[in-house]
C-alpha positions in Angstrom: 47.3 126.5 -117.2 48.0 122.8 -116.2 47.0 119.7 -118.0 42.8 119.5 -117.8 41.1 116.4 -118.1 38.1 115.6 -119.3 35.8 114.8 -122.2 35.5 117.8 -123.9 38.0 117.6 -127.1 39.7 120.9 -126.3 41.0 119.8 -123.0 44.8 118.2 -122.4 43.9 114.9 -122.0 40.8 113.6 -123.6 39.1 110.6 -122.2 36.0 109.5 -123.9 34.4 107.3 -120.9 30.7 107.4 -120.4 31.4 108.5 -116.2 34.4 111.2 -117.3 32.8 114.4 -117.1 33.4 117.1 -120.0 35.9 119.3 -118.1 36.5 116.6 -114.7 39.6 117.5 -113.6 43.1 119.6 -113.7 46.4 118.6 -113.0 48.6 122.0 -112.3 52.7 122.1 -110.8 53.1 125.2 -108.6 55.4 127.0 -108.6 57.6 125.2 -106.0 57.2 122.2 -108.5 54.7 120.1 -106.2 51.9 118.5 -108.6 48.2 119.4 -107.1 45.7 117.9 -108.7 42.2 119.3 -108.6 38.6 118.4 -109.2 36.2 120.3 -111.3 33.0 119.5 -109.6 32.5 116.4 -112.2 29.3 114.3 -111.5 31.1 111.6 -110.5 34.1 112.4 -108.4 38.3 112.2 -108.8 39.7 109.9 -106.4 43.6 109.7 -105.7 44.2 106.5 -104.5 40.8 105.2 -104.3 40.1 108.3 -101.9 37.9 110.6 -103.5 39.5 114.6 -103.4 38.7 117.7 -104.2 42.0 119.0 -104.7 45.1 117.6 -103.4 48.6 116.8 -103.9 49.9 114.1 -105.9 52.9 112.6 -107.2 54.2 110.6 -110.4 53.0 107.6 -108.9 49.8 108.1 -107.5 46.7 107.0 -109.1 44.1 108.8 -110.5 40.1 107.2 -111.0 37.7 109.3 -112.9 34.0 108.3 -111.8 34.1 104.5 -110.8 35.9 102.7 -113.8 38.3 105.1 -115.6 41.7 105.1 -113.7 45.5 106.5 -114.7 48.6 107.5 -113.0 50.1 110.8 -112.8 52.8 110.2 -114.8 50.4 109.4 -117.5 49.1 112.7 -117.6 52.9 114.4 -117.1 54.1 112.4 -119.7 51.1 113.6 -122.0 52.4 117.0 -121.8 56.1 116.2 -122.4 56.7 116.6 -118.4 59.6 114.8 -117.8 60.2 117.2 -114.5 60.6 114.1 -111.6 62.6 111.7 -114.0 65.1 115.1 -114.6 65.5 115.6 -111.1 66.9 112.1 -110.4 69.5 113.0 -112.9 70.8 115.2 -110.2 72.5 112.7 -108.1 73.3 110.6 -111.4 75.9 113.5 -112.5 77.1 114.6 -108.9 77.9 110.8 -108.1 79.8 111.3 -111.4 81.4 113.9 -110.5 82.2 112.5 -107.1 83.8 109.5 -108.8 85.9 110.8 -111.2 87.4 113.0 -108.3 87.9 109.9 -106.1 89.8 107.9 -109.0 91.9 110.8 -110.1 92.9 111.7 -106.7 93.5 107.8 -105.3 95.4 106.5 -108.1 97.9 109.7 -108.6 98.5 109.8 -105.0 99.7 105.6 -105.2 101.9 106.2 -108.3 103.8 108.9 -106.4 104.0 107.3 -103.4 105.8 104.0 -104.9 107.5 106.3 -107.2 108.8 108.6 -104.0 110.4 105.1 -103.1 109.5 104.8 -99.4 111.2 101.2 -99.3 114.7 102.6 -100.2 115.2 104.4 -97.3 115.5 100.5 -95.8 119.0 100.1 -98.1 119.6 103.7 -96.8 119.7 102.9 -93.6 121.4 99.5 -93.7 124.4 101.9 -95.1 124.3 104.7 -92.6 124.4 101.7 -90.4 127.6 100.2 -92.1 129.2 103.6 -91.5 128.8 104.0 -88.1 129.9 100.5 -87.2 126.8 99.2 -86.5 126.1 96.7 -89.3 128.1 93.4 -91.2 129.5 93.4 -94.3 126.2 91.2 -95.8 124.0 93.7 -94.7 126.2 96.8 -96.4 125.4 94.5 -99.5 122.0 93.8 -99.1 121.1 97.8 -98.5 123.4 98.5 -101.5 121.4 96.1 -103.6 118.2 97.6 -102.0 118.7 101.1 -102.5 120.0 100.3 -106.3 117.0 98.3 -107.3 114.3 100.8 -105.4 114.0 102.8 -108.2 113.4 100.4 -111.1 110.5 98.9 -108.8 109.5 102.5 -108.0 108.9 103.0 -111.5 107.4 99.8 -112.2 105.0 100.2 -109.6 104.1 103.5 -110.2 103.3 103.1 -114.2 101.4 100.0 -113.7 99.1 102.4 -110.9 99.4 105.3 -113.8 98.1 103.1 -116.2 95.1 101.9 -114.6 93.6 105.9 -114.3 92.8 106.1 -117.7 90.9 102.6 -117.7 88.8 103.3 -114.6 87.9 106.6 -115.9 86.6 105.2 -119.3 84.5 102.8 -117.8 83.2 104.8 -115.4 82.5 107.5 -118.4 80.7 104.3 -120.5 78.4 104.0 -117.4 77.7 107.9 -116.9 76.6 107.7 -121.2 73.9 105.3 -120.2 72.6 106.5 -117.6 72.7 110.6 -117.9 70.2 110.6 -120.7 67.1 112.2 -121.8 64.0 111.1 -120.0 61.9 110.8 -122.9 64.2 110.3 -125.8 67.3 108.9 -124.6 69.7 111.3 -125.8 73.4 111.6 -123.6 73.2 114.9 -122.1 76.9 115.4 -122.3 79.1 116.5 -119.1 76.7 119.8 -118.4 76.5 119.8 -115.1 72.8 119.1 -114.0 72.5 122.7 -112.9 72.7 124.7 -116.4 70.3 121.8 -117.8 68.0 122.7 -115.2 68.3 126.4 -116.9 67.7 125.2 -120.5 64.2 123.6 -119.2 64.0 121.2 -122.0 66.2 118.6 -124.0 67.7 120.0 -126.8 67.0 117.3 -129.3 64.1 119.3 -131.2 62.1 116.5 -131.8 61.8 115.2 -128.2 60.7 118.7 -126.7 60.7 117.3 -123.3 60.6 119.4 -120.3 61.6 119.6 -116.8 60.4 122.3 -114.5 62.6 121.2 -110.9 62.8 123.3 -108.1 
């Protein structure tokens, strides 16, 4: 059907401008979601970007005159019709780099606590000890690797929790961030962890009131 655009007061979007012609122009998304925006043949001619067309393909940002004086974006007209389809699809990468985070934290912090806790650094008192024993070390250095390879652990520990403990911190603020900006387009709702893909699916926010849609290829 697409969005029509004229002067007539059953079309779309009604524009009551002495050059807009009763039925002037439609804007239609095919079915591969591009935006083509046609004229139909007004008296005064559409012009996309102060180039006059008789149909052509458009995006959100492109500007639409009507006649000489009358002039819009497309977004105007998408957001007329509750089309929120090219905000939607920028949610895509808003979730995946989410996604993509929470991954990378999980992963880099768990892998530092067990490393400290696997206490690489004891195997230094270790081997000042094997040392000793093969007669190839004083007595200060059997004492120092003693001392090494007793404390190790409580560092190992120490170390570990305070890597532990800063998972849960990073993963909060990174979660605060992801409630801002994973939103409705129109209304401003959090979409929740869905992932992008099964949104896509619903076609629409599910806050009844907003009844915006997305229709993303």
């Amino acid at each position: 059907m697409g969005i029509t655009i004229g002067k007539a007061e059953d079309n779309a979007f009604v524009i009551k401008d002495a050059e807009v012609s009763r039925y002037h122009a439609v804007l239609t998304r095919e079915a591969n979601g591009d935006l083509l925006l046609r004229d139909l043949d007004s008296t005064n001619g559409t012009y996309v970007n102060d180039c006059q067309i008789i149909k052509k393909k458009v995006i959100a940002g492109d500007k639409i005159t009507l006649g000489t004086s009358y002039s819009l974006f497309v977004s105007e007209l998408l957001k007329s019709d509750n089309d929120y389809s090219d905000e939607f699809a920028r949610l895509k990468d808003v979730y995946a780099d989410y996604i993509s985070e929470k991954v990378h934290i999980q992963s880099k912090y768990q892998f530092k606590t067990r490393l400290f806790q696997s206490l690489p650094f004891a195997v230094i008192g270790i081997f000042g000890i094997l040392k000793w024993f093969l007669g190839n070390a004083t007595n200060s250095l059997l004492i120092i690797s003693i001392l090494v390879a007793i404390s190790a652990p409580v560092f190992g520990v120490y170390f570990g929790a305070r890597q532990s403990a800063k998972i849960p911190v990073l993963l909060q603020n990174l979660a605060n961030q992801f409630k801002i900006d994973y939103v409705c387009p129109k209304c401003g709702t959090f979409l929740g962890e869905i992932p992008w893909e099964s949104l896509l699916n619903k076609k629409t926010c599910s806050i009844t009131s907003c009844k915006a849609k997305w229709i993303c290829t």
